[in-house]
N, C-alpha and C positions, 0 to 999 in steps of 0.2 A: 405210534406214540399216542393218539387218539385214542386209540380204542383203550388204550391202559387205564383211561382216566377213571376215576373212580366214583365221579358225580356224572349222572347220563342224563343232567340237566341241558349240559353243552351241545353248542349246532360246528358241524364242521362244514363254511361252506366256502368251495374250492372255485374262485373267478377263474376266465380265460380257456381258452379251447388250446387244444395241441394234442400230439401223436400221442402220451401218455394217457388221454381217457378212457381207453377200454381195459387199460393195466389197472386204472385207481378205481373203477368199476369194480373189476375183478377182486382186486383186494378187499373191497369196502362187501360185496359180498362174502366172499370169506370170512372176514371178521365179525358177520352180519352187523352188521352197525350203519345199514340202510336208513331209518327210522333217523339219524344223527348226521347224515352228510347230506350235502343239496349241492348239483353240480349246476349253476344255471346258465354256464358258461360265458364268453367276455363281457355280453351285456354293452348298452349304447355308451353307457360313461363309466367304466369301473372305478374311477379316482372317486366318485361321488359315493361309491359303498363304503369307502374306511371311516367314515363317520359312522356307520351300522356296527360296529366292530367291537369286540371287548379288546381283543390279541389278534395281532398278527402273526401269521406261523409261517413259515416258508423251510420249506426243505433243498431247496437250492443251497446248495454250498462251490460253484464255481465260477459265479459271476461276476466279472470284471467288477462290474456297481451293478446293486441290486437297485434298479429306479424306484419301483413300487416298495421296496423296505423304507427307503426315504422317503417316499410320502406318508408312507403309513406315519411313520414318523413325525411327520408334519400336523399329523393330524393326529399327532397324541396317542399312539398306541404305543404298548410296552412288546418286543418283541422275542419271539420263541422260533429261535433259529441253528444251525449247525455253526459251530464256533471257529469260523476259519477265523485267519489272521485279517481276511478284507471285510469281511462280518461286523468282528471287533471293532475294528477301528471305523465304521461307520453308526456303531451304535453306541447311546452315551455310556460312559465307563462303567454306571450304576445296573445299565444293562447287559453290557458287555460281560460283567463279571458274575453271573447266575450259566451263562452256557460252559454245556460241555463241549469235547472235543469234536470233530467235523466225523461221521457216521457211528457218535454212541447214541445208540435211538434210546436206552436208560435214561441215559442224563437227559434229551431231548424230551422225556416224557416227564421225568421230575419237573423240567423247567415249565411244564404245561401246567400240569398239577397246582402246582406254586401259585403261578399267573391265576388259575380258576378259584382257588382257594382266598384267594386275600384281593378284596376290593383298593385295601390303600397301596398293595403292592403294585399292582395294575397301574394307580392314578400315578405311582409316585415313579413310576418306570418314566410311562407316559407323559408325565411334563419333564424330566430330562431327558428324551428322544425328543419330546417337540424343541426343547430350547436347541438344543445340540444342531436339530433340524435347521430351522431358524437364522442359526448363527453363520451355519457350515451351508446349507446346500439350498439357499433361495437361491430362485429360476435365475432372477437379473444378476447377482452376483456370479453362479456357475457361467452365464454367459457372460461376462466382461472377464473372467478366470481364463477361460477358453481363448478368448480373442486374443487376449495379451499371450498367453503360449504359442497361438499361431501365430499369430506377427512376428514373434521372437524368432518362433522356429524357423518361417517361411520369408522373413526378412521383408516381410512386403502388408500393409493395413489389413486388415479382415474387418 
């Protein structure tokens, strides 16, 4: 969906190491679009990159919670992601409702497009993922959310 983009102003750069590096190499050669990707892998503190960020993109569509799409969140990015049902409903409704379905790499690449073309689309993503953020998924709330499930479940203080 990167490579579709039509402005090759944009940097695609991919945090975190794992078994997929030598695949997204290969691609990114193929597509020769070397010159636009920077792999610099996990780095000391990756939570402190999404301040660097215009869009967050993520091509994971199978995870329980995406941690890292909620911070991104947090920190105000507008997101370009596969539109599963756990997707959606982690991202605020204004963003939720620009994705396509979970493996149309089209729609995925429109929704990229969109995001690099319009600054106030970005801004106006991005503070309803940071509210939504905020409301729904601060650290000390998710932990007192937790607690209280395990106590319940486990019958016993956590």
């Amino acid at each position: 969906a990167f490579a579709e983009l039509k402005d090759d102003s944009w940097h695609l750069v991919i945090l975190g190491e794992g078994p997929g590096r030598e695949a997204i190499e290969r691609e990114v050669d193929r597509l020769r679009i070397n010159d636009h990707v920077h792999l610099p892998g996990p780095g000391r503190d990756p939570d402190r990159a999404f301040g660097l960020f215009d869009i967050f993109a993520s091509a994971a569509d199978d995870l329980p919670f995406p941690f890292a799409m909620a911070k991104a969140m947090a920190a105000g990015l507008p997101v370009a992601a596969p539109g599963t049902k756990t997707i959606r409903g982690i991202l605020s409704d204004e963003n939720a409702e620009l994705l396509g379905e979970p493996g149309n790499v089209s729609r995925y690449a429109v929704v990229m497009e969109d995001l690099t073309r319009s600054k106030d689309l970005r801004q106006s993503l991005g503070q309803a993922n940071r509210a939504k953020a905020m409301q729904h998924y601060d650290r000390d709330k998710i932990i007192a959310t937790f607690r209280r499930l395990m106590t319940s479940a486990m019958k016993r203080e956590f």
